[in-house]
C-alpha positions as CSV (number, residue, x, y, z in Angstrom):
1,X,9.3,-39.4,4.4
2,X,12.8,-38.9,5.4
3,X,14.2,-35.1,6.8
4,X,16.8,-33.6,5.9
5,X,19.3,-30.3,7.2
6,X,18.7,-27.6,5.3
7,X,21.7,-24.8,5.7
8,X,23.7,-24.5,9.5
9,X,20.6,-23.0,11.7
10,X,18.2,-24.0,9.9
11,X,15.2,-26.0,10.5
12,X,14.6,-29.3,8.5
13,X,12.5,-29.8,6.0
14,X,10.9,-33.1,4.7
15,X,11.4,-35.2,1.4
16,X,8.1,-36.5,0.2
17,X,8.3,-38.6,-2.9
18,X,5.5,-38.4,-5.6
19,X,4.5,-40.9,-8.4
20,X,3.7,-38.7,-11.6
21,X,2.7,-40.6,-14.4
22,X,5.3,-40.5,-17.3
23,X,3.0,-37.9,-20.1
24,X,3.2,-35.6,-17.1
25,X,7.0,-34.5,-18.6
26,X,6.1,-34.1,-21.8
27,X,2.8,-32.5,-21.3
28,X,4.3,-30.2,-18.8
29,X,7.3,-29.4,-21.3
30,X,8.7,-30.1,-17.7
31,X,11.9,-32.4,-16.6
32,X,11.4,-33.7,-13.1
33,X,13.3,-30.9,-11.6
34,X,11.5,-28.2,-13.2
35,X,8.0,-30.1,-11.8
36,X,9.3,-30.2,-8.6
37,X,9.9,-26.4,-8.5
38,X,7.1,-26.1,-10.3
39,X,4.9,-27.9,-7.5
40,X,6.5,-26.5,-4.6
41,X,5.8,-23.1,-5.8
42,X,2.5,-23.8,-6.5
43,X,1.8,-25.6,-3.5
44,X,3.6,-22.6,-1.7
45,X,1.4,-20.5,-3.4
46,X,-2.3,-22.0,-2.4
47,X,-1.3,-22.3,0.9
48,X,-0.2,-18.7,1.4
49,X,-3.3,-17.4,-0.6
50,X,-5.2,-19.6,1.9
51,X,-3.9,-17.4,4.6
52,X,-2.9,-21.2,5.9
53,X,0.8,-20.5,6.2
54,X,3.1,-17.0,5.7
55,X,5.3,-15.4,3.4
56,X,8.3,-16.4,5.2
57,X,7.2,-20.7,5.6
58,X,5.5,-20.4,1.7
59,X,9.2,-18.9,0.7
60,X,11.1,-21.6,2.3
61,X,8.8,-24.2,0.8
62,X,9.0,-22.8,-2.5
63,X,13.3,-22.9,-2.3
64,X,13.4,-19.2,-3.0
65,X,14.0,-16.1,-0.3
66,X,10.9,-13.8,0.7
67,X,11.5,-11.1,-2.1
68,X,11.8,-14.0,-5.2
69,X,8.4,-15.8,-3.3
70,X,6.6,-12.9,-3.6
71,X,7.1,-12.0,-6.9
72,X,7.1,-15.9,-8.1
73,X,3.5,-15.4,-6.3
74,X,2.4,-12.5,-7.9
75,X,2.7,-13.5,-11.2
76,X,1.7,-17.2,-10.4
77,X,-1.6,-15.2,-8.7
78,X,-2.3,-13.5,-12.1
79,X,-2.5,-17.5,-14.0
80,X,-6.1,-18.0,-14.3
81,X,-7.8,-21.3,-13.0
82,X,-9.6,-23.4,-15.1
């Protein structure tokens, strides 16, 4: 894992690198930019409806600002599990 400077001020964050098995793009309908979004937000999203980290960390994780989390959130909320 290697950090690296987000914008002047502030704090770093950390690359970790993930080994996804090749069907995982076209199952996903996903490029591996869109699946990285797509797993920050959703790991954004357990953790902050885990109570284990807040709106303003799960936003920064996520890439997007508090407002855009929230309502990423909310509708990622309303996706049933299977």
């Amino acid at each position: 894992m290697q950090g690296a400077p987000l914008a002047e001020g502030d704090k770093k964050m950390t690359t970790v690198t993930l080994e996804m098995p090749d069907e995982v793009f076209a199952a996903t309908r996903n490029d591996p930019d869109g699946l990285k979004r797509d797993l920050r937000l959703a790991a954004a999203a357990t953790w902050y409806r885990e109570n284990r980290i807040s709106q303003e960390v799960a936003a920064r994780i996520a890439g997007l600002d508090r407002t855009e989390f929230l309502l990423a959130w909310r509708a990622w909320a309303r996706i049933p599990s299977s």
